[in-house]
VOGU-3710 file (C-alpha; in Angstrom, 3 decimals, decimal comma):
1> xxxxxxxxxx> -36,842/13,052/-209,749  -34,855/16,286/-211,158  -30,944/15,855/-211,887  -27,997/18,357/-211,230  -28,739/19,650/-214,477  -32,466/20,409/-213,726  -31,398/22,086/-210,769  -28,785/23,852/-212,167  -31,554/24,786/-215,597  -33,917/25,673/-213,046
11> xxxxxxxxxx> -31,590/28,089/-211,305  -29,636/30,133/-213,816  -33,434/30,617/-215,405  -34,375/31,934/-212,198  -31,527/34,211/-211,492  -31,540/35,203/-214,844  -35,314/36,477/-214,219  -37,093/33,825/-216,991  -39,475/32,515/-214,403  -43,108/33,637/-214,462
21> xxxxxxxxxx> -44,333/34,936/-211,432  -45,687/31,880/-209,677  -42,812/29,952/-210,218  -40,717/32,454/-209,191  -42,921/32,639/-205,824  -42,603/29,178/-205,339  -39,642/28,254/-205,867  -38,922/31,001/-203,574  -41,343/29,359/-200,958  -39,147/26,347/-201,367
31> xxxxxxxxxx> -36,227/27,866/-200,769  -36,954/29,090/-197,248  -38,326/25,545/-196,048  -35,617/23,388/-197,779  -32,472/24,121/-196,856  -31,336/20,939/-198,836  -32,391/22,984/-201,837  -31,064/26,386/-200,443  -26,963/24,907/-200,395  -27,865/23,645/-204,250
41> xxxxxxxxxx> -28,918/26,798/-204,982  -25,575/28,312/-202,964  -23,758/26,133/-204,519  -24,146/26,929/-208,011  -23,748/30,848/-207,348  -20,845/29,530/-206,448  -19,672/27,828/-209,594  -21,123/30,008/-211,968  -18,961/32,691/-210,324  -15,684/30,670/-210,426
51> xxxxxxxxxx> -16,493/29,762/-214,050  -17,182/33,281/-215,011  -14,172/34,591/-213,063  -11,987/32,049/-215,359  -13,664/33,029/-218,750  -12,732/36,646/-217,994  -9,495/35,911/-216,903  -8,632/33,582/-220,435  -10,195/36,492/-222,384  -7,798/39,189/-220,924
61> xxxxxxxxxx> -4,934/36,210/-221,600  -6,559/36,295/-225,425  -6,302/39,786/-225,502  -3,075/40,257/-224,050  -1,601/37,204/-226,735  -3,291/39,236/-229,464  -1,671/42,487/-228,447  2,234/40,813/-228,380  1,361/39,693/-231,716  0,445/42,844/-233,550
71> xxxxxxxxxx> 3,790/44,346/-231,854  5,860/41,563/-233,251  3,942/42,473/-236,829  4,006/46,148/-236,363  8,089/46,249/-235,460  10,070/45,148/-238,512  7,968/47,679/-240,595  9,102/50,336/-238,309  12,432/50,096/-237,796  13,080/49,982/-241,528
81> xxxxxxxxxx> 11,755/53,173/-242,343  14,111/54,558/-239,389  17,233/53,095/-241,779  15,872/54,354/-244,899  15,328/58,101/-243,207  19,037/57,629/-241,864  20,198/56,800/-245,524  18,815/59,153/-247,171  20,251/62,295/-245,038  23,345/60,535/-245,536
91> xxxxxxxxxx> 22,933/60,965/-249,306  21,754/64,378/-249,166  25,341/65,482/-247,027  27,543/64,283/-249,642  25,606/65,084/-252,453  25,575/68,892/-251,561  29,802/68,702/-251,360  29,444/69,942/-247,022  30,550/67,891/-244,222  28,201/65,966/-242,519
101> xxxxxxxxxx> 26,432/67,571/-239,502  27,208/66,067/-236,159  24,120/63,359/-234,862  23,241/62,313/-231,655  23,678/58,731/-232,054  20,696/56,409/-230,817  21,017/52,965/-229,888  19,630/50,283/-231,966  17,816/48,776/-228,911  16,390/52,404/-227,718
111> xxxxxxxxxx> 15,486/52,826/-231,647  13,168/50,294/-231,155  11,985/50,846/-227,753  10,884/54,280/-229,006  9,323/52,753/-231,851  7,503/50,415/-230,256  6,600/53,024/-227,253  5,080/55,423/-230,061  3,558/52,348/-231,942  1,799/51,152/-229,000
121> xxxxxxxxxx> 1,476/53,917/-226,065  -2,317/53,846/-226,229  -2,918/50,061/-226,822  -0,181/49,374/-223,492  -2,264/51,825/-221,113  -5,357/50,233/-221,947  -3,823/46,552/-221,511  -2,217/48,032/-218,494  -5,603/48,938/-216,855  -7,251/46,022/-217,520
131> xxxxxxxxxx> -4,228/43,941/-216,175  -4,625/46,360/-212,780  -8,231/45,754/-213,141  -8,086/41,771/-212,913  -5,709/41,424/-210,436  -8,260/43,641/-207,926  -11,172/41,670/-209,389  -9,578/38,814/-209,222  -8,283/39,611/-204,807  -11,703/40,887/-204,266
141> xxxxxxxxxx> -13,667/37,402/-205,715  -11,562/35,631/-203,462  -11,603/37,592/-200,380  -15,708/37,606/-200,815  -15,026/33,899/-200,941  -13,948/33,380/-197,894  -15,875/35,353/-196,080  -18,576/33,042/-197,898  -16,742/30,172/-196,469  -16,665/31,476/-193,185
151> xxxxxxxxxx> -19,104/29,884/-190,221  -22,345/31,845/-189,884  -22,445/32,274/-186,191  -20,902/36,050/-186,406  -21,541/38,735/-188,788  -21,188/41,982/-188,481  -21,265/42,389/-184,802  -24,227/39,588/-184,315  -23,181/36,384/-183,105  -25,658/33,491/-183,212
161> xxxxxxxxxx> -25,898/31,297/-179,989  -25,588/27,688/-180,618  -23,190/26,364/-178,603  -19,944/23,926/-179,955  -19,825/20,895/-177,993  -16,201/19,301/-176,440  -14,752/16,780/-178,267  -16,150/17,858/-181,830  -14,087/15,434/-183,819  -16,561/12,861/-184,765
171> xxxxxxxxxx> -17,481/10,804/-187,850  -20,140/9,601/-189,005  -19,788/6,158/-187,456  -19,470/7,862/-184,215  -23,086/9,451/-184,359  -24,741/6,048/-185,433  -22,651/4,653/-182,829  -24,967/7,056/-180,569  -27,870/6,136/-181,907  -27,691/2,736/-181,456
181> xxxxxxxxxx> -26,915/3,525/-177,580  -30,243/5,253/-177,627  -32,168/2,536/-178,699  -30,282/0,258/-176,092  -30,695/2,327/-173,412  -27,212/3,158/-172,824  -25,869/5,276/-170,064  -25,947/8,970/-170,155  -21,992/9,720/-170,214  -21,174/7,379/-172,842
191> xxxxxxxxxx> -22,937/8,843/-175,251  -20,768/11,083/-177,898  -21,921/14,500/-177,099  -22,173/15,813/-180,844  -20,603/18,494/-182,705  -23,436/21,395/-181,998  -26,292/22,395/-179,404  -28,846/24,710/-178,608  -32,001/25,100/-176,947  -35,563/24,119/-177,913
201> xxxxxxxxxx> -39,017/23,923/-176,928  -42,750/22,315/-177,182  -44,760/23,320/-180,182  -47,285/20,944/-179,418  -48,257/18,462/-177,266  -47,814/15,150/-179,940  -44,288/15,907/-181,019  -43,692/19,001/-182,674  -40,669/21,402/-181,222  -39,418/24,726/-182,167
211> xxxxxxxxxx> -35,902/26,124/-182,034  -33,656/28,478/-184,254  -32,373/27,491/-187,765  -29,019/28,233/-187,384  -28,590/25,544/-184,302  -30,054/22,878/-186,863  -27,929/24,184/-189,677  -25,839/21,594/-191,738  -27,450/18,916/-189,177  -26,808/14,854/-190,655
221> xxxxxxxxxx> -29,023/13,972/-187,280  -30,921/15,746/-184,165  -31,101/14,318/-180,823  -33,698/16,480/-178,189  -32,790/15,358/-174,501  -33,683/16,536/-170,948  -32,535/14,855/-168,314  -33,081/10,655/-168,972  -35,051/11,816/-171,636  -33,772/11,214/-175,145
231> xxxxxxxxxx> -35,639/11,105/-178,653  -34,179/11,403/-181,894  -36,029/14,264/-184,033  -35,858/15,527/-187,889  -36,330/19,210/-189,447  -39,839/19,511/-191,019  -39,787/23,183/-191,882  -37,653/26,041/-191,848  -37,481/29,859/-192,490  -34,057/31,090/-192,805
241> xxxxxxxxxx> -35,054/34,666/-193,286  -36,338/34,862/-189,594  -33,975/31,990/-187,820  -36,953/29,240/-186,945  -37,017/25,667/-187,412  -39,770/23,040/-186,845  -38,769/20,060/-185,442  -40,688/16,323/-184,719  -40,089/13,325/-183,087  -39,674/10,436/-184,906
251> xxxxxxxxxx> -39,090/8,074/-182,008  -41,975/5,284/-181,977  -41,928/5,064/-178,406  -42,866/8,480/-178,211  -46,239/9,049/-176,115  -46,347/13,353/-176,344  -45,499/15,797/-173,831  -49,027/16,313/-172,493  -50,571/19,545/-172,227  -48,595/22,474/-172,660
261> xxxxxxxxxx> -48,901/24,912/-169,743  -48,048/28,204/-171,905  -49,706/30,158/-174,994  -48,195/31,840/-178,206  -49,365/35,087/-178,613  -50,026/36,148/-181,636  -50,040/39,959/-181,238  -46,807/42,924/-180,288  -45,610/42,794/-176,713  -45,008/46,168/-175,231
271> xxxxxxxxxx> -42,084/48,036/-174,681  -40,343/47,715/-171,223  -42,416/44,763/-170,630  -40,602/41,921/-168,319  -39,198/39,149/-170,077  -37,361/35,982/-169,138  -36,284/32,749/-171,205  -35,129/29,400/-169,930  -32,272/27,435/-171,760  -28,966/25,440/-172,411
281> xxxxxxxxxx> -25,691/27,003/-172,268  -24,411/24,656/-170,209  -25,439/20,951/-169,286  -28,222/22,308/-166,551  -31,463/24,846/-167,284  -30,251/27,828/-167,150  -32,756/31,249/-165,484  -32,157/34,464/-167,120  -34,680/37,471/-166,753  -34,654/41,098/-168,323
291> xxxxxxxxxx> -36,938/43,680/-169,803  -38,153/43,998/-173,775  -35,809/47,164/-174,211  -37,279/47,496/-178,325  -39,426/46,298/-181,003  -37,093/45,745/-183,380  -33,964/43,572/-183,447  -30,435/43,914/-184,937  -29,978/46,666/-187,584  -33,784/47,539/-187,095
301> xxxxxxxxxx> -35,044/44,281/-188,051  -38,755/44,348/-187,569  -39,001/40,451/-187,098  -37,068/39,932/-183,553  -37,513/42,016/-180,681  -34,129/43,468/-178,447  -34,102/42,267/-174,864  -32,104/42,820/-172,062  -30,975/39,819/-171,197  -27,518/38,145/-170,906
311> xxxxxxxxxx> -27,351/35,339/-173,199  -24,886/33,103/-174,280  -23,559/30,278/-177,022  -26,694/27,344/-176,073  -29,204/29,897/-175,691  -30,067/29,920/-179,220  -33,911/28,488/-179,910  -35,175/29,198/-176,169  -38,261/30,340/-175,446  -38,911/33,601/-174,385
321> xxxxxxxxxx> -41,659/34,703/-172,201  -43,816/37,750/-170,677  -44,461/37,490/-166,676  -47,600/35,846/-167,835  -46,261/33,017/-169,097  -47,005/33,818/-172,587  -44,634/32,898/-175,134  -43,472/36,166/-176,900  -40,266/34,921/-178,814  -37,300/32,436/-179,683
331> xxxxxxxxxx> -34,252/33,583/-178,663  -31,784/33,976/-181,791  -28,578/36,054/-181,256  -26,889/38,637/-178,991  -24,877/42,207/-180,118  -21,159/41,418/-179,847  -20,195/44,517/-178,188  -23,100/44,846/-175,864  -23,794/41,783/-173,664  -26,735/42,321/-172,314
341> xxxxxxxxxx> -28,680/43,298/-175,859  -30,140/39,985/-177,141  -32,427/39,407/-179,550  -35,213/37,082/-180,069  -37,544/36,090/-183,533  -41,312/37,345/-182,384  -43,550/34,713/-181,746  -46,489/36,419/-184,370  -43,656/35,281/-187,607  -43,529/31,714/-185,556
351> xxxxxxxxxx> -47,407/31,654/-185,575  -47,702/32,678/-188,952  -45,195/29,973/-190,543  -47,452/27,146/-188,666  -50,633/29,032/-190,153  -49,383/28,772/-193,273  -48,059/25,234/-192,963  -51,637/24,284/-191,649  -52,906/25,736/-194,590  -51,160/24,066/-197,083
361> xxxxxxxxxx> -51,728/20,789/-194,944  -47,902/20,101/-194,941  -47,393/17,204/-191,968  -50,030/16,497/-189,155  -51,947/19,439/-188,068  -50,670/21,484/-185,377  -52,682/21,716/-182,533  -50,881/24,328/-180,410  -52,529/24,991/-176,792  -54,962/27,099/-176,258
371> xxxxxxxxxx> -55,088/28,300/-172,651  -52,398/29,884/-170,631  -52,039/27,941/-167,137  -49,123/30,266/-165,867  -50,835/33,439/-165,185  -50,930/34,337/-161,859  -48,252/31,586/-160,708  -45,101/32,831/-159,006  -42,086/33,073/-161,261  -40,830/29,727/-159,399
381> xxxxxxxxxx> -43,822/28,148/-159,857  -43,529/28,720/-163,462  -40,205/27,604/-164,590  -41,000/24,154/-162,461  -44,050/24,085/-164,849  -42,354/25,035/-168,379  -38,735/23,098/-167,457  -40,568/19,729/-168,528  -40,918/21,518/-171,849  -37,776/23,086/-172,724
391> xxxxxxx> -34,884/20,422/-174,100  -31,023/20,463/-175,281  -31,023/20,096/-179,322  -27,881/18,173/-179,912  -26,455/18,262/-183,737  -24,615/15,963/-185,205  -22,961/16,123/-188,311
//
């Protein structure tokens, strides 16, 4: 078992670019399906930052200590030779037999300003930029800080859609509290409610769900509930980079979902094509419909598609679906200033991270349905076919 300090080895050698290739790809690959591993890794950018910020800072404190001291050294020196200049005109006047010349008197204090000020000029600009140069440094670091601190469900202009539950304020004895309720088969309303919630869906028929990262994000424990329904589920894999997560039921009483009524496909949808997605902003399944308005999502991102249709906080991790019935996308985030334009993670990245799990034989194998049974069906008929499929993720943290 590694220790902070392998971590922490294993990191700096791999921002500092001293991994070989494959580890580098790896670790990488690790990265996006651990995001246990992903906050260590956060986390020391983070103190290596503040650590670095405070070694430059005590150097420019060195450098400013080392500059006071060679003016303290440099001063006496000075202001002698000022006296001895003074002393010797002096001599010269009476020596010659003529009256002295009238002097503009100086100050001793603005003697030694000036001497000091001539001494110094180019050593006190440079201190003097670097001083100006720190503090900016110095506002900047912290400003990027907290904008590091902030939540992740808004970022320039795109607002993620999990959706904060009432009554947030719960510990951790709370949520075991829930659990246990679970398992005794307690009423519906006395359950605490969590802190987080979003939408998710079916993978496969024994177990396996899908909905977005960012609804799971900083999750202690997962509850997916419809209706009486209630199973408690854990992340298996995620990938940050295009907001999915894989969920499973861990529940032993768990029997499956029998057989799922839609397909993934694989492949683009088409531009204009009509969409719709069923999910949980609120308590009840909520209907919206809309068109696929362009291939790419948010800033041109070639892994989500734009949609017009109004989503909102809960929506996060639905599914999203062609009048087919196919399943084209998970629904991810919506344009701040434009309600209608949403914006969903295709279904072909989806298909590829459970290829590539199935590959590398990481959990049971995923045997995802093969045959579309909503084609043709009226677009009643098909939500009262998918709703048994669709469930409230409920985070706790």
């Amino acid at each position: 078992m590694k220790t902070e300090a392998d971590y922490y080895a294993l990191f700096e050698a791999y921002r500092a670019g001293g991994l070989a290739d494959a580890e580098r790809t790896a670790l990488e690959h690790r990265l996006a399906a651990d995001p246990a591993l992903a906050q260590r890794l956060t986390e020391f950018e983070e103190l290596t930052g503040t650590l670095t910020g405070y070694g430059r800072r005590l150097a420019l404190r060195q450098r400013l200590a080392a500059i006071h001291a060679d003016m303290v050294t440099e001063q006496a020196p000075r202001l002698d030779l000022a006296k001895v200049a003074e002393q010797d005109e002096r001599g010269e006047q009476f020596a010659s037999g003529q009256a002295p010349r009238p002097m503009l008197r100086i100050s001793r204090t603005e003697q030694k300003l000036r001497a000091f000020w001539q001494g110094h000029r180019a050593t006190m600009m440079v201190a003097a930029a670097v001083a100006v140069l720190a503090v900016f440094t110095t506002l900047l670091g912290l400003e990027m800080y907290r904008t590091s601190q902030q939540t992740s469900s808004s970022r320039n202009g795109y607002t993620m859609l999990r959706r904060e539950v009432e009554r947030i304020k719960r510990d951790q004895r709370s949520m075991n509290r829930a659990i246990t309720q679970i398992d005794a088969g307690a009423p519906a309303e006395r359950l605490n409610p969590g802190k987080f919630s979003g939408t998710g869906f079916a993978l496969t028929a024994d177990g396996y769900l899908v909905t977005s990262y960012h609804v799971i994000q900083g999750a202690d424990s997962l509850l997916i509930e419809r209706g009486q329904q209630r199973f408690r589920a854990e992340t298996v894999f995620t990938d940050v980079a295009h907001d999915l997560a894989i969920l499973q039921i861990t529940d032993k009483d768990f029997t499956g979902f029998g057989r799922l009524p839609y397909a993934f496909k694989r492949g683009q949808s088409e531009l204009g094509e009509k969409v719709y997605t069923l999910g949980y902003p609120r308590e009840d399944l909520v209907f919206n419909d809309g068109s696929l308005s362009a291939r790419s999502g948010f800033e041109g991102d070639t892994g989500f598609y734009q949609v017009s249709i109004p989503v909102n906080p809960g929506n996060s991790g639905g599914p999203l679906l062609d009048d087919r019935g196919n399943l084209i996308g998970v629904v991810s985030g919506r344009q701040m200033d434009v309600q209608s334009a949403a914006f969903a993670t295709k279904s072909s990245y989806l298909m590829r991270l459970v290829d590539s799990l199935s590959a590398a034989g990481a959990g049971k194998p995923y045997n995802l349905p093969r045959y579309n049974q909503l084609g043709g069906a009226t677009r009643p008929q098909q939500i009262r076919k998918l709703q048994d499929y669709v469930f409230v993720v409920k985070v706790y943290e």
